[in-house]
N, C-alpha and C positions, 0 to 999 in steps of 0.2 A: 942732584944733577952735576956732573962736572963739565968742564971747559968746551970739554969735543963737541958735546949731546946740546950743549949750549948755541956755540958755534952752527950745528947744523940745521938750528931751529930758526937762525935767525937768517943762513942763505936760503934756506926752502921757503920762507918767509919772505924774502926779498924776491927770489923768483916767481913765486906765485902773483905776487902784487906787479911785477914790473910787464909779465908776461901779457895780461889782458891788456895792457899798453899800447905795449909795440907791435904785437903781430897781426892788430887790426890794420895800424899803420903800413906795416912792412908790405902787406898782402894785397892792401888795397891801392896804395901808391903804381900797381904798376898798372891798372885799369886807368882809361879813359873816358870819365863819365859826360852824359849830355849837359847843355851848358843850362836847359832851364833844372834838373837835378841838382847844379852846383848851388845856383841861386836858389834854390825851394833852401836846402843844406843852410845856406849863409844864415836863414833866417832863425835856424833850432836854438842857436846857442841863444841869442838875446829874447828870443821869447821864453828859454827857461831859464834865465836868469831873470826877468822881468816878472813871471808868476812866484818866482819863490821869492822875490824882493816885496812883491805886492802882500802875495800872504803874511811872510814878517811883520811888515808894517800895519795891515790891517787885520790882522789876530797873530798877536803874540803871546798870548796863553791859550792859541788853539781854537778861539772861538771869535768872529768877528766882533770887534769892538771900532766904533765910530761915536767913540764919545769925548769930549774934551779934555776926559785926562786921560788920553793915549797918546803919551810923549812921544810915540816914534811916529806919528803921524805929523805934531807940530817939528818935528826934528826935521822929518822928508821935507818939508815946502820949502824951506830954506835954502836945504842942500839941494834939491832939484832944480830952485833957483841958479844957482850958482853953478851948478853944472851944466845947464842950456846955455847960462850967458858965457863962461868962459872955456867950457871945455875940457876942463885940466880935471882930472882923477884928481890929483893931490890937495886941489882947494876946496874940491868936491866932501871928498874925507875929512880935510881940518876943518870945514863946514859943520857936518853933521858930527864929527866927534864934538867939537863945542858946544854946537845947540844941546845935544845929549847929556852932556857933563853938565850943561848949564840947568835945565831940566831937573835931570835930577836929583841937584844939588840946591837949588834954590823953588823950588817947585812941586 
């Protein structure tokens, strides 16, 4: 392969990914949806980031485990702690990467 053939693979590659993007956006931005529509909407995102967090942590080889040594469940209470009391993503995370580190490494 040379430079060009290189080159071209890697804009067609960038257009393809960037296009399903923005032209949901571009197209849909100029509708005016109903306001209970907005709200049903509001709720997609954090209900699929809540199942695929929930899956994670309650089967991470795929299959439900609720057993005691499923370190990302003692990992969660902490950091779920810590994220109801204070709110901040960042303490949230240095939470749970600790518990996690600490787990697996003494554990």
């Amino acid at each position: 392969m040379n430079s060009s053939s290189i080159w071209f693979i890697i804009i067609s590659v960038s257009i393809v990914s960037i296009l399903p993007r923005i032209l949901p956006v571009a197209v849909l931005s100029r509708f005016d949806f109903p306001a209970q529509l907005k709200k049903w909407l509001s709720f997609v995102a954090p209900a699929v980031l809540g199942s695929l967090t929930a899956l994670y942590i309650l089967a991470p080889d795929g299959y439900i485990d609720l057993s005691i040594n499923n370190n990302f469940i003692w990992s969660f209470i902490p950091t779920l702690l810590v994220a109801v009391r204070t709110r901040s993503l960042l303490y949230s995370l240095l939470v749970g990467m600790a518990t996690m580190a600490l787990l697996y490494n003494f554990f």
